[in-house]
C-alpha positions as CSV (number, residue, x, y, z in Angstrom):
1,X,11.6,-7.5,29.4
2,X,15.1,-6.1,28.2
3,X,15.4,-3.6,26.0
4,X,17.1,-5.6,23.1
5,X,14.0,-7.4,23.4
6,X,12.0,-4.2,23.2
7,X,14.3,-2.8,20.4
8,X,13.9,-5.6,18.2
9,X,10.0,-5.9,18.8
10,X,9.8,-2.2,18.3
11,X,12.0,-2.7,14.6
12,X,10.1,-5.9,13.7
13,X,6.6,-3.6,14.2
14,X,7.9,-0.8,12.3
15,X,8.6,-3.2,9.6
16,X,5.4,-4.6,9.6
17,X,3.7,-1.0,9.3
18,X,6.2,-0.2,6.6
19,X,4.8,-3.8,4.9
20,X,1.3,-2.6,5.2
21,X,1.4,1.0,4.4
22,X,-2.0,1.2,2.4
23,X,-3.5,-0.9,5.0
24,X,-6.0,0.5,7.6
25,X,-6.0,-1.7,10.6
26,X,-7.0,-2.2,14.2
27,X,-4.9,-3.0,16.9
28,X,-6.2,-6.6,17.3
29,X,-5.6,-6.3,13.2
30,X,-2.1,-5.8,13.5
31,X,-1.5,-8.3,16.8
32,X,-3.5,-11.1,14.2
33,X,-1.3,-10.3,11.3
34,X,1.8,-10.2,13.6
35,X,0.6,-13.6,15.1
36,X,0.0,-15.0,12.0
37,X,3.5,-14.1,10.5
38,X,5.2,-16.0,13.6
39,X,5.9,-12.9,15.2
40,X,5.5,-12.7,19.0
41,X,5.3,-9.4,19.7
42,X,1.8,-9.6,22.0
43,X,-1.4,-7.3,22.0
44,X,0.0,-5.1,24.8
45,X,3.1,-4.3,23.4
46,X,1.2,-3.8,19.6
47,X,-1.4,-1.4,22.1
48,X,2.2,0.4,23.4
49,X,3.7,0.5,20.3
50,X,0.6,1.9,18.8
51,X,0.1,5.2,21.2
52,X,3.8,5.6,21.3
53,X,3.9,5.7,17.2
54,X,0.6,8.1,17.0
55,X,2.1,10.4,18.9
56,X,5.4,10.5,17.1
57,X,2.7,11.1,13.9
58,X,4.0,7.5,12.5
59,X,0.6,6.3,12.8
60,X,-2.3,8.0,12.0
61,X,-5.8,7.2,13.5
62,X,-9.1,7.3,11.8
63,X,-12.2,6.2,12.8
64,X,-15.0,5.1,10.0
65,X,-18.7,6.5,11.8
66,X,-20.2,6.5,15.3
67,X,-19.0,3.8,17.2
68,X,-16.6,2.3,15.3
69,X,-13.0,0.9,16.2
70,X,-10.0,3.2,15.5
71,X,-8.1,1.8,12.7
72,X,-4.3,3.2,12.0
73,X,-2.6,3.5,9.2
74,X,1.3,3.9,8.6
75,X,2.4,7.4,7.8
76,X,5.5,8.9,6.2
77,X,6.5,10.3,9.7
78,X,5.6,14.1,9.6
79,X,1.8,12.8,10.5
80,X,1.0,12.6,6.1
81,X,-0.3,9.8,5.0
82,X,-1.8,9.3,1.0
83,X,-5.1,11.0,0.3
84,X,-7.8,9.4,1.6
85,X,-11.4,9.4,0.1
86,X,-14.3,6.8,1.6
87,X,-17.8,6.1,1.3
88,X,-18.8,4.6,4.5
89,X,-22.2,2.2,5.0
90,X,-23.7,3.5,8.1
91,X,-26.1,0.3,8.0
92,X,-23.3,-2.6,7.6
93,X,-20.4,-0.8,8.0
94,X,-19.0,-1.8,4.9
95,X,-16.1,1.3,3.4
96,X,-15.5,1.7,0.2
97,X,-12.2,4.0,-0.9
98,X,-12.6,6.3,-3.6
99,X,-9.8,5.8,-6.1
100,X,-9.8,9.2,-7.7
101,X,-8.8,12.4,-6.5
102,X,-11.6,15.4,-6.8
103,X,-10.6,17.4,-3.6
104,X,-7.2,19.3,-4.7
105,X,-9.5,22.5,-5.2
106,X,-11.1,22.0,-1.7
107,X,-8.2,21.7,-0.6
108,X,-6.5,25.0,-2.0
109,X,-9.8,26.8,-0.8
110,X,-9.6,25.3,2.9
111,X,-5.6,26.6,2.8
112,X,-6.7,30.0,1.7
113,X,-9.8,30.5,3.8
114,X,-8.0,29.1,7.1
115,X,-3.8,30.2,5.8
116,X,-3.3,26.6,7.2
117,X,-0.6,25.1,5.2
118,X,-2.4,21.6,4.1
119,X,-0.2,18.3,3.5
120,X,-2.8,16.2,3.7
121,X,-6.6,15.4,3.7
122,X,-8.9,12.2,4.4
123,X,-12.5,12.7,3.2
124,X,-15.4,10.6,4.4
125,X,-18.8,10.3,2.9
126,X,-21.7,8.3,4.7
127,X,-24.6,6.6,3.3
128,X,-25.9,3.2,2.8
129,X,-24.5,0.6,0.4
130,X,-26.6,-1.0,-2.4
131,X,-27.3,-3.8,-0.2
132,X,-28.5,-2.2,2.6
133,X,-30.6,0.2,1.1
């Protein structure tokens, strides 16, 4: 493959994360969506991209209970992405985000007890879902 090739598949993935920002997705996710936008940048190039972006802290990786599938989501490129706050269904899986923020005060209090400087936080609670329960 030449590298225009890979320079324009690399730009046309970056604008696709930059489309889906708020979106938590797995790899096969994003090779789907690219598919199904005519795009045809394949699986192992999205696989590429994807470790190559993590580690540049474009993408950051979370994973939603034991076993589960490492979704990404897009980042503003010093490894920050928004606050994150989830109720996770450890029966069906189903995730829920929280849509308020109540953890500014953890926060201040993990800073001062640890003198990390925090940018960011995801929180994660796990329990099971009216249905399942």
């Amino acid at each position: 493959m030449s590298s225009t090739r890979l320079t324009r598949q690399k730009q046309e993935f970056k604008r696709f994360l930059e489309l889906n920002k708020d979106s938590d997705m797995t790899v096969a996710e994003m090779a789907e969506r690219l598919r199904d936008s005519g795009s045809d940048i394949g699986i192992a190039t999205v696989y590429r991209a994807v470790r190559r972006l993590e580690k540049e802290g474009l993408l950051v990786k979370t994973v939603s209970g034991s076993g589960a599938t490492a979704k990404y989501r897009y980042s503003s490129g010093d490894g920050n992405v928004r606050s994150i706050h989830r109720v996770f269904c450890l029966s069906c899986g189903k995730t829920v985000e929280l849509t308020y923020n109540f953890t500014d005060k953890l926060e201040k209090s993990v800073s001062e007890a640890t003198g990390y400087s925090l940018f960011d936080h995801q929180v994660m609670f796990y329990g099971l879902c009216p249905d399942c329960k």
